[in-house]
C-alpha positions, -999 to +999 in steps of 0.1 A: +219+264+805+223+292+830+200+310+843+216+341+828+216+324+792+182+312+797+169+350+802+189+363+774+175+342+750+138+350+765+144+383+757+154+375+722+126+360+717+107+385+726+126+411+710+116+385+675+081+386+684+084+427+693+092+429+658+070+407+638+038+425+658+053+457+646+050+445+608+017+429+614+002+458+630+019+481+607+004+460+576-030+459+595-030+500+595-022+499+555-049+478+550-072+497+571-060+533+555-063+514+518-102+503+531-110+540+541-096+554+509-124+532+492-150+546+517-141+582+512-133+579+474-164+558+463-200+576+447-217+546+467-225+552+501-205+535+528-203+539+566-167+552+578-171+536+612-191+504+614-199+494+655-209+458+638-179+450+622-156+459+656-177+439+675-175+412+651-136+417+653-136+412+691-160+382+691-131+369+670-104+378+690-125+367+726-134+328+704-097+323+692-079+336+727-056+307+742-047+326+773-026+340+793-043+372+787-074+375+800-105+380+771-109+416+783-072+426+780-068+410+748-101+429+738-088+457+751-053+454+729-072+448+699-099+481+703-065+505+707-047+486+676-090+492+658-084+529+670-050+534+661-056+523+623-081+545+618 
């Protein structure tokens, strides 16, 4: 395979993967928005914003990283996709 061929399908693998984050994060921010309609909506008393569970989230993320991203980039992804849902 050329060189050529060899970067063309890279990048359409990438452009697969491009799209199957999108839907992930996408169904991520639902969840979240369905989780703070609970929160608002509910008589019992719940904390919007919950320090302990994102740090949870991140222990997660740091325990289950493979590489090649470092543990602070990767924590660093997943804090903007926390924010972002929110």
């Amino acid at each position: 395979m050329s060189e050529k061929k060899k970067l063309e399908k890279l990048r359409t693998d990438i452009d697969s993967l491009d799209k199957q984050l999108l839907d992930l994060i996408s169904e991520r921010a639902r969840l979240a928005q369905s989780i703070a309609k609970i929160k608002t909506t509910s008589s019992e008393a719940f904390e919007f914003y919950r320090p302990e569970r994102e740090a949870q989230i991140l222990r997660k993320v740091i325990e289950h990283n493979s590489g090649p991203l470092s543990e602070e980039e990767m924590a660093r992804l997943f804090r903007e996709i926390m924010s972002a849902c929110l």
